[in-house]
C-alpha positions in Angstrom: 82.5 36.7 273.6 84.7 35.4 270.9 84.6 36.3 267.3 86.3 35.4 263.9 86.8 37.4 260.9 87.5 35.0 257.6 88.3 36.6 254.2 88.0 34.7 250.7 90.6 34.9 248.2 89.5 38.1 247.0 89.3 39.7 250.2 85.7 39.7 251.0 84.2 39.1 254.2 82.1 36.0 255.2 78.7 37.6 257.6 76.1 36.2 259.2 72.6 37.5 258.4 71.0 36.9 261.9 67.2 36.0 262.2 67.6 39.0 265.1 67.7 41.7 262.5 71.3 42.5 262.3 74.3 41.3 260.6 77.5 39.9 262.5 80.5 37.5 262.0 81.0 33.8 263.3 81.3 34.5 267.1 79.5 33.7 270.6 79.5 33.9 274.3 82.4 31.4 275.7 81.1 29.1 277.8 82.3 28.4 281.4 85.6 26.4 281.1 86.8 27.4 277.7 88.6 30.2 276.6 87.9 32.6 274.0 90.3 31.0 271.3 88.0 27.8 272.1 85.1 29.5 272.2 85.6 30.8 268.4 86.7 27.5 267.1 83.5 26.1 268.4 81.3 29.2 267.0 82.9 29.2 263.3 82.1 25.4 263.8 78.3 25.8 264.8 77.5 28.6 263.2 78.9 28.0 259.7 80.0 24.6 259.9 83.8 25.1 259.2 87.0 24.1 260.6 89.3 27.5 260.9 92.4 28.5 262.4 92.9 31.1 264.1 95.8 33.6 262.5 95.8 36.1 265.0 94.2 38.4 267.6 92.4 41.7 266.0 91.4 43.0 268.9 89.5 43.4 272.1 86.7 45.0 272.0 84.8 46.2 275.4 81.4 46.8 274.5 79.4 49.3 276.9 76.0 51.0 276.6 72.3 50.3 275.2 71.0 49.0 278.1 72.8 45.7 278.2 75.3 44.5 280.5 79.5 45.2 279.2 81.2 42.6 277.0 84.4 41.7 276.2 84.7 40.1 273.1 88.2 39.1 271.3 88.0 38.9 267.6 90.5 37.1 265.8 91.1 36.8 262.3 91.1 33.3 260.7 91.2 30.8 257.7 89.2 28.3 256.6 91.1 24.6 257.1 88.1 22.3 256.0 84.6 22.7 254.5 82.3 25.1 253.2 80.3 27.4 255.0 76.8 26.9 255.2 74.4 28.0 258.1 74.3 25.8 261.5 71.8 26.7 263.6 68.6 28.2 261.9 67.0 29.5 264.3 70.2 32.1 264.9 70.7 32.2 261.1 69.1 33.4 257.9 72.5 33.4 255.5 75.5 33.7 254.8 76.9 36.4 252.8 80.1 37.2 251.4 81.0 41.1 251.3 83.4 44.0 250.5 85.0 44.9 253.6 84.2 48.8 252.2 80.4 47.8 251.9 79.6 46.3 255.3 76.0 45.1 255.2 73.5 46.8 258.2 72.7 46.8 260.5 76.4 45.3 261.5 76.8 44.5 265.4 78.8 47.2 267.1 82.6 44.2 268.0 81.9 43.3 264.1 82.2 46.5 262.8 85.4 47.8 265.0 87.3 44.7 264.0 87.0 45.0 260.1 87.9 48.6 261.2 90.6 47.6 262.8 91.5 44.9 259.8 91.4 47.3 257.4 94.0 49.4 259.5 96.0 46.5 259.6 96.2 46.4 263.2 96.4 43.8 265.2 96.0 43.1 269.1 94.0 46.2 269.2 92.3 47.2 272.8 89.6 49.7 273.2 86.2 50.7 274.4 83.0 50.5 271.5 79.9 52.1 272.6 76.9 49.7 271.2 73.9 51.4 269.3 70.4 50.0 270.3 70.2 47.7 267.5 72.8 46.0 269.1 
């Protein structure tokens, strides 16, 4: 998978409220062929309808448990070059919602959360394990 983090001038986060339940940022599986700086161009694209460029690599984040099969998703942080978000696809998503990074809307999926962890750390090509929680 491959994720984005964008920021607004006053440091608040852009999320996705997902029809699934949960709250996330622009991201998505990577489809055969492409790799995962692609893959998040395209999802900030579909999902919110922006242009962005990619700033640099937050982390990988191997996500294990819950049942599902292990994921590796790279989250990267990134700026808005043209447009305004506004949700793509709406039958993956309710809204779009600006927040504090210190008051994370929930439920937040599991790569989400230990990125702006991560952010807020300022640390940057980060690699490490993140067990999911069934929401998830």
């Amino acid at each position: 998978a491959a994720s984005v983090i964008i920021q607004n001038e006053k440091g608040e986060i852009l999320f996705l409220e997902q029809t699934k339940g949960r709250y996330g940022i622009p991201g998505g599986i990577v489809d055969p062929g492409e790799t995962p700086v692609i893959a998040a161009i395209r999802e900030a694209r579909e999902e919110i309808c922006v242009e962005v460029e990619l700033e640099y690599i937050v982390g990988s984040y191997l996500l294990i448990g819950a049942g599902k099969l292990d994921n590796l998703a790279t989250v990267y942080k990134a700026k808005i070059t043209r447009g305004t978000p506004t949700p793509g696809d709406p039958k993956e998503i309710k809204s779009i919602l600006w927040r504090s990074p210190h008051d994370l809307p929930l439920p937040l999926v599991t790569d989400a959360k230990a990125a702006i962890e991560d952010l807020l750390a300022n640390k940057r090509g980060v690699v490490r394990t993140c067990e999911r929680t069934r929401v998830n």
